[in-house]
N, C-alpha and C positions, 0 to 999 in steps of 0.2 A: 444872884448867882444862877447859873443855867444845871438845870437839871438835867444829872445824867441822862442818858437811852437806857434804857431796858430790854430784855429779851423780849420782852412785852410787846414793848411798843415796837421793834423791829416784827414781829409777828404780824401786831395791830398793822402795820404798814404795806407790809409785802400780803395781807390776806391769807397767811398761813397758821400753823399751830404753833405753839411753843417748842414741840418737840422737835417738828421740820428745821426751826431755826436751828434746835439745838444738833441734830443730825448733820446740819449745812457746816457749824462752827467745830464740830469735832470732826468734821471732812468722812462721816462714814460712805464711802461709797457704794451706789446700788439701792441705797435707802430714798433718795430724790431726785427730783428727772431735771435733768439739765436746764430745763425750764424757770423750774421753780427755783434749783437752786441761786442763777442768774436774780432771779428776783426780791429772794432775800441779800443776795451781797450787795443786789441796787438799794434796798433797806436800810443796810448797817452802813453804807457810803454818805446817804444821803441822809440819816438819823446821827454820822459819826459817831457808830455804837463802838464800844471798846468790849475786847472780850476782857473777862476777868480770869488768866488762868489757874491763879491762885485757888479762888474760892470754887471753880470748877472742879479743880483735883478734892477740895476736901470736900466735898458734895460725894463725889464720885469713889474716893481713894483710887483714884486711877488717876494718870497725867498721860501729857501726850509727848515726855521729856525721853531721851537718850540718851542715856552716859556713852561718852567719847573718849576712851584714857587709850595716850601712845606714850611711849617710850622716847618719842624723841620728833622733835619739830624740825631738828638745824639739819634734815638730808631732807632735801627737793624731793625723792621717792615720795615719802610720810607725808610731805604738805599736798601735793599732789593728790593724794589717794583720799586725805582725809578731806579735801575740796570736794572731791567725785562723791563719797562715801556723804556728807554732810546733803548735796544738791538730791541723792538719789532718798534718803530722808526724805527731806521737804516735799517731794512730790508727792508721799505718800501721808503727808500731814503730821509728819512727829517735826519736835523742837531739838535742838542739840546743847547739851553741854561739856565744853571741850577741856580737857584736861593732858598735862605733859607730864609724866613721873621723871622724866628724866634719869632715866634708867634707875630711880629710887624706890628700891621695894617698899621702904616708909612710904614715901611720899605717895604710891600709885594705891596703898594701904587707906591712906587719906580718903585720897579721890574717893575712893567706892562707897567710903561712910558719905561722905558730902554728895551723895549722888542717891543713897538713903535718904536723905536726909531733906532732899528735891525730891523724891517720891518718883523717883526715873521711873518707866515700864522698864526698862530693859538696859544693860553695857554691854556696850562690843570695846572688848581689850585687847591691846596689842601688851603682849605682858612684859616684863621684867625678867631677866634672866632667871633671876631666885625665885620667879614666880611654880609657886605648885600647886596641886589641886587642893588642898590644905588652906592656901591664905584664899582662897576663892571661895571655900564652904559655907562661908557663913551668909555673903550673896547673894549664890546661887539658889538658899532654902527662900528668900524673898522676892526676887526678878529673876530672868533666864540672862545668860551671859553668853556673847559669842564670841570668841576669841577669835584672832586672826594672825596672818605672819608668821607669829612663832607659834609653837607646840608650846607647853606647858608638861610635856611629859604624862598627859592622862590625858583618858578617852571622856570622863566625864564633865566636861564643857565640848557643843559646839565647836568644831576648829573650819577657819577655812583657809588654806596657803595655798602652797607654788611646790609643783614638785621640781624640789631644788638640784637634788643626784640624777635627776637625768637629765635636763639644763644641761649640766657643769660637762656630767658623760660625754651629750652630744656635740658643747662646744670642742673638749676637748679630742674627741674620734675626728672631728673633722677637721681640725689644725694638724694630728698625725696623717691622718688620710693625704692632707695636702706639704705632708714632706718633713712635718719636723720633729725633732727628736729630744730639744731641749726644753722642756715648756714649765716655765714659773708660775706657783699659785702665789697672788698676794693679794691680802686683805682680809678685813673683820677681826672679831676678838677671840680671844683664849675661850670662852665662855658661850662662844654661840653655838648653836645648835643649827643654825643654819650655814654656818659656815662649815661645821663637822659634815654636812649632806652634800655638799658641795667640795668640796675638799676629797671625799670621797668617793663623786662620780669622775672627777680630776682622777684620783690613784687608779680607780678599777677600769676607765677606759686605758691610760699605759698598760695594765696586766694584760686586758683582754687584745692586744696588738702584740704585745708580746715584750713589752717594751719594762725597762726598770726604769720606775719613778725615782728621783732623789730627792731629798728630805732636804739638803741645803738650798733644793728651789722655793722651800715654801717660807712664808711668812705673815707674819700678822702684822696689821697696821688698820690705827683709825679708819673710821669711815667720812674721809673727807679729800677734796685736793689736795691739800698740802703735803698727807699724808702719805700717800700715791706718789707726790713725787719725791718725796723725801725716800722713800722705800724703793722708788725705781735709780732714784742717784746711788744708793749705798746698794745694791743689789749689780749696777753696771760698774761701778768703780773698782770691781775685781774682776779677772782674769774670766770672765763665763764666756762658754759655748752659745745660751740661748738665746733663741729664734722667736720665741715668743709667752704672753704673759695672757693667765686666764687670771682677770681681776674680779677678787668680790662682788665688786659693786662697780655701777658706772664713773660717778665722782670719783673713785679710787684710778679706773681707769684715765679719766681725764687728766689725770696729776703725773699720771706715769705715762702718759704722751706728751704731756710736756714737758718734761723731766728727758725724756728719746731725743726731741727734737733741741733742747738744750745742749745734749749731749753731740749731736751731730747725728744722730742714727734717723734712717728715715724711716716714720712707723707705715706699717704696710708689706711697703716692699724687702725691707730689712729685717725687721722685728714686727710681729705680727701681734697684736692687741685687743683683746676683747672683754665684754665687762655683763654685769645684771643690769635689770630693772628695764632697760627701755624711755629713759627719762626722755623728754621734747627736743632735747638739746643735742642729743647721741646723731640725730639725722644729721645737724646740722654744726656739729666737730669738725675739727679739720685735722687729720681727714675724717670722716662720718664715719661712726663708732660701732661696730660688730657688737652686738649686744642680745641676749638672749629676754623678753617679754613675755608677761601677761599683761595684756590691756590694760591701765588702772581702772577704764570704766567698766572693765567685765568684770574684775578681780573686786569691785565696788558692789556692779548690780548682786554679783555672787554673793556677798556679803550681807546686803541688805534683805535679800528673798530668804536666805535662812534666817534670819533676825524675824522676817512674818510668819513663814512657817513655824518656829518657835512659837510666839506668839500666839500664832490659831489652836498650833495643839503641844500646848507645854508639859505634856505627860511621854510624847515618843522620846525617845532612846535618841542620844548625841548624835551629831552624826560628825564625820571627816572628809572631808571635798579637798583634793589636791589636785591644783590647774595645771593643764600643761602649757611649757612655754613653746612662745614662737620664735626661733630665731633670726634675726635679720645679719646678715652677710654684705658686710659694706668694707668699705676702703681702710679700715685700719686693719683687716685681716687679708689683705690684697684680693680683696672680691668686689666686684666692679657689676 
């Protein structure tokens, strides 16, 4: 039987310390010069060293692990971000473990022990509606935790989001600005909080024009296709005036352009259509999708720099970072 490698003998190989090795294998950077570090990964390549990360965390009580808990995998937004958010990790030499609560307070409850339980440094949570600073305390007294997306209603976690009320404001000032007067919200849940910020840059830009908002234009509906169009069919099957629709989310959007064009309406020039997020796919819609953005790789890098600052110095005070968005102005809101 062939004898493991050892740190040892990667040392012995590369004509370095044991520590250098170990400095190369925990990726500390600034600690070894490009040179050397090169020379011991020609070492462990050519010895087929295996790290043990196991027995390195109990040596250490440290890991180089990441708890990952989202709320929800099945919107492209989430899987997106948490791609961006996992690659921008790895650069920096942590491991990830990815968890779904599925909007289950239990279940994201879980997660955190089993992520205890991995000896994670650190979680970034995208939380659960019912989440409060309450189901987090007992966590946060062991790793720091960076929330993201949604608020949790307290300032003691980390948060980093999207300033969603002026989004919603600016899409909607600039659909009155350009003439109309009927403008439907649809999408997300009774329960969000994000959608309440939204919803409400929606009401207070009609105020601030001068305009009365109507209550029978709003509505809730999944965050999905189907959703979208199912809510844009029962929404045009009655007698309405409106001209256009400020969607949740993109996917939602999408559903209620097809839903338009089913119906015979043409989005754009007849009914004017705009949605969140900024998904890959919104350019390249038909027609290309009017949607309000934060980069996901900004809205990622963001996410991870506060996760080191954390880290470096885990005594300063929460902080709150709210992005603003960029809107793009395309052909489903007749901008060209």
């Amino acid at each position: 039987m062939t004898k493991r490698a050892t740190v040892a003998d990667v040392a012995a190989w590369a004509k370095v310390s044991t520590a250098t090795v170990s400095n190369v294998l925990s990726n500390r950077s600034g600690r070894v010069s490009t040179k050397t570090r090169q020379r011991v990964l020609d070492a462990i390549e050519a010895l087929d060293y295996t790290y043990n990360e196991t027995a390195a965390t109990l040596r250490s009580n440290k890991s180089n692990i990441i708890g990952l808990v989202i709320h929800d995998l099945s919107n492209p937004y989430y899987t997106e971000l948490i791609a961006k958010i996992n690659r921008e990790l790895v650069k920096h030499g942590f491991a990830t473990i990815l968890a779904c609560s599925d909007e289950n307070l239990e279940s994201q409850q879980s997660y955190l022990h089993l992520m205890k339980r991995h000896n994670a440094l650190a979680v970034l949570l995208c939380p659960t509606w019912e989440t409060t600073a309450e189901h987090l305390n007992a966590w946060r007294d062991l790793s720091p935790t960076i929330t993201f997306l949604r608020p949790i209603g307290s300032h003691e976690c980390d948060f980093i989001g999207i300033d969603n009320y002026q989004a919603a404001y600016d899409l909607t000032t600039r659909l009155i600005n350009d003439g109309h007067r009927h403008i439907a919200f649809i999408g997300g849940s009774q329960h969000s909080r994000l959608r309440r910020q939204r919803l409400q840059g929606w009401k207070d830009a009609h105020e601030d024009a001068g305009i009365t908002w109507n209550d029978a234009y709003v509505y809730y509906c999944a965050s999905s296709m189907s959703a979208g169009a199912e809510t844009t069919m029962r929404l045009f099957q009655q007698d309405t005036p409106i001209t256009s629709l400020v969607c949740y989310q993109d996917v939602v959007a999408f559903g209620a352009m097809n839903a338009l064009q089913y119906l015979g309406k043409k989005v754009g020039s007849e009914i004017a259509v705009t949605g969140f997020d900024g998904l890959n796919d919104a350019k390249g819609w038909f027609p290309s999708l009017t949607t309000a953005e934060v980069q996901i790789n900004v809205f990622a890098e963001h996410i991870v720099e506060r996760l080191l600052a954390r880290l470096n110095k885990p005594e300063d005070p929460p902080s709150v970072t709210l992005l603003h968005s960029h809107i793009h102005w395309r052909n489903s809101s007749n901008h060209k």
